[in-house]
N, C-alpha and C positions, 0 to 999 in steps of 0.2 A: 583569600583568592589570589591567582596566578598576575603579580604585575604585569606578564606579558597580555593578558585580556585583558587588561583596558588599555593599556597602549593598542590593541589592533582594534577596538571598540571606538577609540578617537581616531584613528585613522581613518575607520570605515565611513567616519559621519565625517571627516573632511574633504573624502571621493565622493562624499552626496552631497554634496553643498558645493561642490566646484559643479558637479554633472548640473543642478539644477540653474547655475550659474550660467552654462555654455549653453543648455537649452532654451533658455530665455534669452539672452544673445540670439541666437540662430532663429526663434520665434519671432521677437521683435524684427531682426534683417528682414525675413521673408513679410512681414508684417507692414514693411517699409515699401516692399517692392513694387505691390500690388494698391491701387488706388481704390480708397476707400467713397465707399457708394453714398450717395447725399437722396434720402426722397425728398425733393422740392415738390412745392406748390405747383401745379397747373400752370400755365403762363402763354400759354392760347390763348388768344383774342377770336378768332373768327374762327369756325366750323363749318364743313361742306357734307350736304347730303345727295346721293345721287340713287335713281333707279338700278343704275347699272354699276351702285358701290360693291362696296365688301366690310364686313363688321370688323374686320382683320385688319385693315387700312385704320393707319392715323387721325383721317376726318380730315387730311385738307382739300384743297382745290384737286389739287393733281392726282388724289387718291382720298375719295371722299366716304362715308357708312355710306352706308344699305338702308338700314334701320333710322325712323326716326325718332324710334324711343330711345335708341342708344345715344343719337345725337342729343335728345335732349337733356339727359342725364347729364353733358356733360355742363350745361350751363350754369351760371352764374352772372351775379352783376358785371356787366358791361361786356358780356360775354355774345357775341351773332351767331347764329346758325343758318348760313343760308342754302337753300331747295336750290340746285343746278338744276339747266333744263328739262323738262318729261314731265310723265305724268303719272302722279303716284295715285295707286289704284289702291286704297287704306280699305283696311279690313277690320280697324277700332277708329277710334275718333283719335284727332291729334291734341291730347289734355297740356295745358298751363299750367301747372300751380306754383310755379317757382316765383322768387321775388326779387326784383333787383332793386335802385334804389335811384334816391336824385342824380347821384353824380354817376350812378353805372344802371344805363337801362338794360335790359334783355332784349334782342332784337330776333324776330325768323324774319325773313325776307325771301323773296323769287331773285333769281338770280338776273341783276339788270340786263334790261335790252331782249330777254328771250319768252318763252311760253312754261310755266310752273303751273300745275296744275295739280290738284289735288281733291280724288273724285270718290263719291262714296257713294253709288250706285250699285254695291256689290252687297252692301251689309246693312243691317238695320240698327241705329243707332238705339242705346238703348234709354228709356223714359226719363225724366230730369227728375230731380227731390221735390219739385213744385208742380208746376203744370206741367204735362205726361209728354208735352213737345216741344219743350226747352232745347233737350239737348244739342251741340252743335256736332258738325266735322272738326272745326277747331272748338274748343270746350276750355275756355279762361275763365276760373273757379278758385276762389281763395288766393288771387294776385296779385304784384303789384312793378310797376315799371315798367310794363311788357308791351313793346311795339308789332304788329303784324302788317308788314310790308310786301305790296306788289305778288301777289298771289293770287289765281284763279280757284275758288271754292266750287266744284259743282255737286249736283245730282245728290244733294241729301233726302232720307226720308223725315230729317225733322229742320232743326236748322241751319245755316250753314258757320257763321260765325255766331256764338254766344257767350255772352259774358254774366257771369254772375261773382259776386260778393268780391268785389276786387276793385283794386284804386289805382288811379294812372295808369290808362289802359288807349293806346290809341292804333287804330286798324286805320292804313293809310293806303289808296291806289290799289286796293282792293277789289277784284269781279268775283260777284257772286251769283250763279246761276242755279235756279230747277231746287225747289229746297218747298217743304209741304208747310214749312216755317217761315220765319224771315228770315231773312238776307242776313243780315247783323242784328242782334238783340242785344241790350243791357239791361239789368233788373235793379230790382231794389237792393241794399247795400252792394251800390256802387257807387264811385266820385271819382270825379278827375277824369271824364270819359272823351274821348275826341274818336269822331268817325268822319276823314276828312278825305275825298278824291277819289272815292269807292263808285265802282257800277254794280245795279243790281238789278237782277232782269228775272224775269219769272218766279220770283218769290208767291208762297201760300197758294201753291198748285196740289190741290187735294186726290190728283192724279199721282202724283210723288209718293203717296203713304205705303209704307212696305205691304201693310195689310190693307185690307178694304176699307175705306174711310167712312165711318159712320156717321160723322158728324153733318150739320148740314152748310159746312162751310170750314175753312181752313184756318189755323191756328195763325191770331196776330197779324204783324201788317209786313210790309219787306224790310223795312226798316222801325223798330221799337225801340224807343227810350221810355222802360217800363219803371218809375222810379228811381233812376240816378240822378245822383245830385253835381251841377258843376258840371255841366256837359257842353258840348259842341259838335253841331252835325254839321258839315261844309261841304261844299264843292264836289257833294254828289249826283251822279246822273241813278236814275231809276224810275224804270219804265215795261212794259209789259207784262206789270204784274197784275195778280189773279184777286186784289182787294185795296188795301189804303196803303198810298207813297210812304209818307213820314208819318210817324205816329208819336208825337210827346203823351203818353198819357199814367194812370194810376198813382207816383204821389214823387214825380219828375219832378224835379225845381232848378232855379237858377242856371236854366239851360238856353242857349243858344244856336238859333236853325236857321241858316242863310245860306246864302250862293248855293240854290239846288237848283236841278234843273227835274222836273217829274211830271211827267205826259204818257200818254196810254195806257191809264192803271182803269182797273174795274171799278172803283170806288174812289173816294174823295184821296185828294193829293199830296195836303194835309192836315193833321187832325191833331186839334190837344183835348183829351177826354178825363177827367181827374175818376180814382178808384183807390177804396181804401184807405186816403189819408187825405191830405193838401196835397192840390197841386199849385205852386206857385211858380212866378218868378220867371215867367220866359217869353222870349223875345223872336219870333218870328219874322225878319226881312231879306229882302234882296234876295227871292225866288221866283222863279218861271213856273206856272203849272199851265198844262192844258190837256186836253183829251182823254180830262177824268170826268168823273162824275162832280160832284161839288169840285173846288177850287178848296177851298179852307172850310173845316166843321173845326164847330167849340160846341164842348160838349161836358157833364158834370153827371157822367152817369150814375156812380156809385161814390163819386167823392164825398166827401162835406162841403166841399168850396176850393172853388178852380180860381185864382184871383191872379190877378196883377198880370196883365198880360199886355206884350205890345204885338202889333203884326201890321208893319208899314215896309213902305218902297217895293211889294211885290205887284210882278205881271201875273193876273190869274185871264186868260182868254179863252174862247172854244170851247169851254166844260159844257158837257151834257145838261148839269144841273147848276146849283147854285154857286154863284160866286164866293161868295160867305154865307156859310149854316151856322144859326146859332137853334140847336137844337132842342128836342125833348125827351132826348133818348134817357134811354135809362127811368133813373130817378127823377131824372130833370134837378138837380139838384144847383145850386146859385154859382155864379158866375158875377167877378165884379172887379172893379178896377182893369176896364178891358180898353185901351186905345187900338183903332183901327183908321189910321192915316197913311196919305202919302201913297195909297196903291191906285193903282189900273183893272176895274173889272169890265171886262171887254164882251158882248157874245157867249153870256152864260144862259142856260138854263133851257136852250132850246131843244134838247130831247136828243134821241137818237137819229143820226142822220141828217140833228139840225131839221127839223121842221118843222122848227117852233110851236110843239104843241103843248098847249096849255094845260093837259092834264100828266105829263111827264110826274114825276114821283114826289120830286119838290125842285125848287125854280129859283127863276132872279138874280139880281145882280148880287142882292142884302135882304136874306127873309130873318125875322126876327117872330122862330116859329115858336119859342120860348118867353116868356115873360119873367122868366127868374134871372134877371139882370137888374144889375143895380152900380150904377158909377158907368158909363159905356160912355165912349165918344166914338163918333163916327164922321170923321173931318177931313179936307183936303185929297178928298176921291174922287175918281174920273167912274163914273158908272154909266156906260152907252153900250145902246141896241142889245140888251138885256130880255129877257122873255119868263115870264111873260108879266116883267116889271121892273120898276131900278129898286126900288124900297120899299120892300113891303115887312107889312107888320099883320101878327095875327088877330082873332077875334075876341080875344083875350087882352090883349091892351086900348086903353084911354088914354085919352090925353092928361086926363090923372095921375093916371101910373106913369107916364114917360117922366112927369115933369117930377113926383113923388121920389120914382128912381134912380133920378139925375142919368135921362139918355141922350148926350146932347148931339143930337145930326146936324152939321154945319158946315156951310164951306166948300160944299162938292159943285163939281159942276157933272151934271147928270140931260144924257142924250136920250130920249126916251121917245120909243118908235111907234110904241104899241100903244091900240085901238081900244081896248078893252073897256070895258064899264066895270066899276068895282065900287065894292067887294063883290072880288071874284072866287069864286066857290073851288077849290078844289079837290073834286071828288076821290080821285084815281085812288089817292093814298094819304093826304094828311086831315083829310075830314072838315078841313079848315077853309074858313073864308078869310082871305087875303083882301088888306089894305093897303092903301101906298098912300108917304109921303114925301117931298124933297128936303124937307128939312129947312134949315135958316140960312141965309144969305147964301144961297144957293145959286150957281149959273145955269140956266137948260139953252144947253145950245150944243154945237155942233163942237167936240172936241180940238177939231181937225188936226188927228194922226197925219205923218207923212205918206205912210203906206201900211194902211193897218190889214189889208188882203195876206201879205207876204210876213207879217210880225213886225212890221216897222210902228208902232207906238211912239216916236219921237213927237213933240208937237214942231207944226211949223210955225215959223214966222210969229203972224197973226191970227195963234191960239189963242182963244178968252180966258184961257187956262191960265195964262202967262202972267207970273205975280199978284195971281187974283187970290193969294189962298189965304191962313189966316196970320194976321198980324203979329201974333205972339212970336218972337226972335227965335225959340225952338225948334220953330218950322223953317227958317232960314237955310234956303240952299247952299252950296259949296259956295257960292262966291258971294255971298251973303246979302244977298237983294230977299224980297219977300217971296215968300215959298210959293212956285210954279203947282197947281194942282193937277194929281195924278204921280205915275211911279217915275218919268223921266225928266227933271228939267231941262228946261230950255240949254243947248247946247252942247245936248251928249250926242256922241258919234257910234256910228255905227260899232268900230273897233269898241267901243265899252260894250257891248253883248257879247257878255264872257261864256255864256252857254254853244255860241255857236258854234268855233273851232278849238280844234283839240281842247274837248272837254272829256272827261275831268280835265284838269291840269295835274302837272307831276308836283306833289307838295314836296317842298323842299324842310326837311324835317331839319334845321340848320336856322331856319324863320320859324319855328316852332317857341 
C-alpha cells in the first residue's frame, strides 16, 4: 500500500484529536460562564394564605396562595401557615395529616389581632370511618405535632374541629360556632391532647344537619374527649349550646379539666361517662358552671368501670337540676375511687325559672341516684339553698351499703332551706323516693358568701366555713392553715375570678 496513505491517515487523526481538543476547551469556557443551578431544600419557615391570594405567588405575607391545600402541601416540621384576614368560604374540609415532631411543631394560625374565619355552610361534610358525625371543618387524622391557632370555625353540618388517631395535638384561642357536632372532638387513639383558650358556642344544633336530622337529638356534646389519653381541656368558655358543656367520657384517661367557664348549655355542664373500655384517671377542678341543667354527671354507662376520679375547687350555682349527678344511665355500670371535695354547690336543682319545683327531672345539691359506688368521699363542701335537698340518696341504699361501700360524706357545711318531709317521692321522672343526709361532722348553718346574688361566693370574715374542714394536711389551703370548706378560701379577691374579664385569656404557647 501507498506510504503516502498512512501518512495522510495519521494526519487526519491528528486534526481530530486537536478539533476534539479545542471543542472541549470552548465547552468547558462556556461551561464556566454560566452558573450552575443548585435544587436546595425548602428553607421557608412561615407561609401566608389569603382569600384574595393567588397560587402563582410564593406564599408569603406580601404575596400570599389562594388555596389552602397548596399551602398545606408545603408544610413540614417547624414549618406555619398562617390564614390572613377574611373569610374562607371552604368547599372540603381543611384535612391534617402531616407530622411534625418535638423540636419542629406544625403550626396554622389566624393572623394575629384580626378576624380568620373559616365557614362551612356551603358543603356537607362527608361521614367519619366511625360515627357517621365525626367528621370536622378542620379533620386532624393520623398526626402528630400540630398546633391550631386563633381561628374562627363556623357553620359546620358535622363537627367543627376533630381529632382522630393522632398525638400532640393542641387547638389554642379557638371560636367555634353553629356545628350539628361538637365544637372540638378527640377520639380514641389519641394522646398528648391540649384544647386550651377556645370559645364554643352553639355546638349539637340539629338544625345544622345538611339533610333532615332524624335522629332524636344531636351527635355528642360541644366539647368531647372521646378516649384520649393524656389530655387537658383549660381555659375554655362554652356556652349556648344545644346539649353537655365538657364531656370526658368512653375510655378518656389521665386527663385533666379545669379553668372552664360553662353556663347556658341545655344539659349538664360537665359530664364524665365511661364507654367501651376504662375510664380512668381524671381530674376535674377549678371550674364555673351555671345555667345548665346538672352542674357535674358521673356516669358508667357502657363502660366496665369509671375509677379514680377527683372533681374539687369547682363553683357549680343556678343549675336547673342537680349539682352533682351520680347516675343510672346506661348500664349503671360501677364507678369508684371517686373524691368530691373542696367545691361550692350553690342554688341547684330548682327547675326551670327557678321555682323550686320539686318534681323538675332530677334535683339537689348531691343525689346519689345510683348505688353502684364504691370508695366515694364526699368532704369539705359548701351545699346551700339546694332544692329540693342538700344530699340525697336513693331507695336503694342502707346504711349497710354506704358503710359496706366505703361512702364517706364528711366535713361539709350544708345550708338547707327546704320544708319537705322525706322520703320524698319523685314522680315526674326518676320513679324514686329520695332520702337525705348530712353526713359526719358536718356544719348546717348559714355559709355567709359576700354577695352570693351577684356570684360573689367569697366567705366573709365570720364564715363557720373558715378552717372548719378536715384535718388531714391535703386539704391545706395555700397558706397552709386547715382547709377553709367550700371552693374559695378565706382571702381570695375578687381579681382571682379568672372567668370574668377577658376570658378566655390568650395562652401563651412559650408557657406551654
Amino acid at each position: 500500500m501507498d506510504k503516502n496513505f498512512f501518512i495522510s491517515i495519521q494526519t487526519g487523526i491528528k486534526y481530530f484529536i486537536v478539533l476534539l481538543i479545542c471543542l472541549s476547551f470552548s465547552f468547558f469556557n462556556e461551561a464556566k460562564s454560566k452558573p450552575i443551578e443548585v435544587l436546595e431544600a425548602n428553607t421557608i419557615d412561615d407561609y401566608f394564605v389569603s382569600p384574595n391570594g393567588n397560587d402563582e405567588n410564593p406564599g408569603t405575607k406580601e404575596k400570599p396562595f389562594r388555596s389552602i391545600d397548596l399551602a398545606l402541601s408545603k408544610l413540614s416540621p417547624g414549618k406555619t401557615l398562617t390564614f390572613l384576614e377574611g373569610t374562607y368560604n371552604l368547599t372540603k374540609s381543611v384535612v391534617l395529616n402531616m407530622k411534625g415532631n418535638k423540636e419542629g411543631w406544625i403550626t396554622l394560625r389566624g393572623e394575629p389581632g384580626v378576624s380568620v374565619i373559616l365557614d362551612g355552610l356551603k358543603f356537607n361534610i362527608s361521614p367519619g370511618n366511625g360515627y357517621p358525625n365525626n367528621n370536622g371543618l378542620i379533620q386532624i387524622e393520623d398526626a402528630a405535632y400540630i398546633r391550631v391557632q386563633n381561628i374562627t370555625v363556623r357553620n359546620s353540618h358535622r363537627s367543627c374541629i376533630n381529632i382522630q388517631d393522632s398525638e400532640h395535638v393542641d387547638i389554642i384561642n379557638c371560636t367555634t360556632k353553629n356545628s350539628l357536632s361538637p365544637g372540638i372532638a378527640a377520639w380514641q387513639n389519641c394522646e398528648h391532647i391540649r384544647i386550651l383558650g377556645n370559645t364554643v358556642i352553639n355546638a349539637n344544633d340539629m338544625g345544622m344537619s345538611w339533610e333532615p336530622y332524624r335522629g332524636s337529638e344531636a351527635p355528642h356534646e360541644a366539647i368531647s374527649m372521646a378516649g384520649p389519653h393524656y389530655f387537658e381541656v383549660a381555659w375554655n368558655h362554652v356556652y349556648d349550646c344545644r346539649k353537655e358543656g365538657i364531656d370526658v367520657k368512653e375510655t378518656a384517661s389521665f386527663g385533666k379539666v379545669h379553668h372552664n367557664y360553662v353556663h347556658n348549655n341545655a344539659r349538664q355542664g360537665l359530664y364524665i361517662d365511661g364507654w367501651f373500655g376504662e375510664l380512668r384517671d381524671i381530674e376535674m377542678y377549678d371550674n364555673v358552671v351555671h345555667g345548665c341543667e346538672a352542674g357535674i354527671a358521673v356516669s358508667s354507662e357502657e363502660g366496665p368501670n369509671t375509677k379514680n376520679l377527683k372533681i374539687h375547687h369547682n363553683l357549680i350555682y343556678n343549675n336547673r337540676a342537680t349539682g352533682i349527678f351520680f347516675s343510672r344511665w346506661g348500664a349503671d355500670n360501677p364507678r369508684e375511687d371517686v373524691e368530691v371535695y373542696s367545691n361550692t354547690f350553690y342554688q341547684n336543682g330548682w327547675g326551670p325559672g327557678f321555682r323550686g319545683d320539686p318534681q323538675y327531672w332530677l334535683n339537689g345539691g348531691c343525689y346519689l341516684f345510683t348505688h353502684n359506688l364504691k370508695d366515694v368521699t364526699i368532704r369539705n363542701n359548701i351545699f346551700a339553698k339546694n332544692m329540693p335537698f342538700e344530699i340525697g340518696y336513693s331507695e336503694r341504699w342502707n346504711d349497710t351499703l354506704f358503710e359496706q361501700q366505703n361512702i364517706v360524706i364528711d366535713y361539709n357545711l350544708i345550708q338547707d332551706i327546704n320544708t319537705i318531709e322525706y322520703p320524698l317521692f319523685l314522680e315526674a321522672w326518676s320513679k324514686d323516693h329520695v332520702s337525705i343526709t348530712t353526713g359526719k361532722k358536718v356544719i348546717e348553718a348559714d355559709p355567709l358568701f359576700i354577695d352570693p346574688a351577684s356570684g360573689d361566693f367569697r366567705l366573709q370574715t365570720n364564715s363557720p366555713a373558715i378552717d372548719a374542714g378536715h384535718p388531714n394536711k391535703k386539704y391545706n389551703d395555700s397558706n397552709n392553715t386547715q382547709n377553709d370548706i367550700g371552693v374559695f378560701p378565706l382571702g381570695t379577691k375578687t381579681s382571682d375570678f379568672w372567668w370574668l374579664d377577658n376570658f378566655p385569656p390568650v395562652i401563651d404557647i412559650d408557657d406551654l
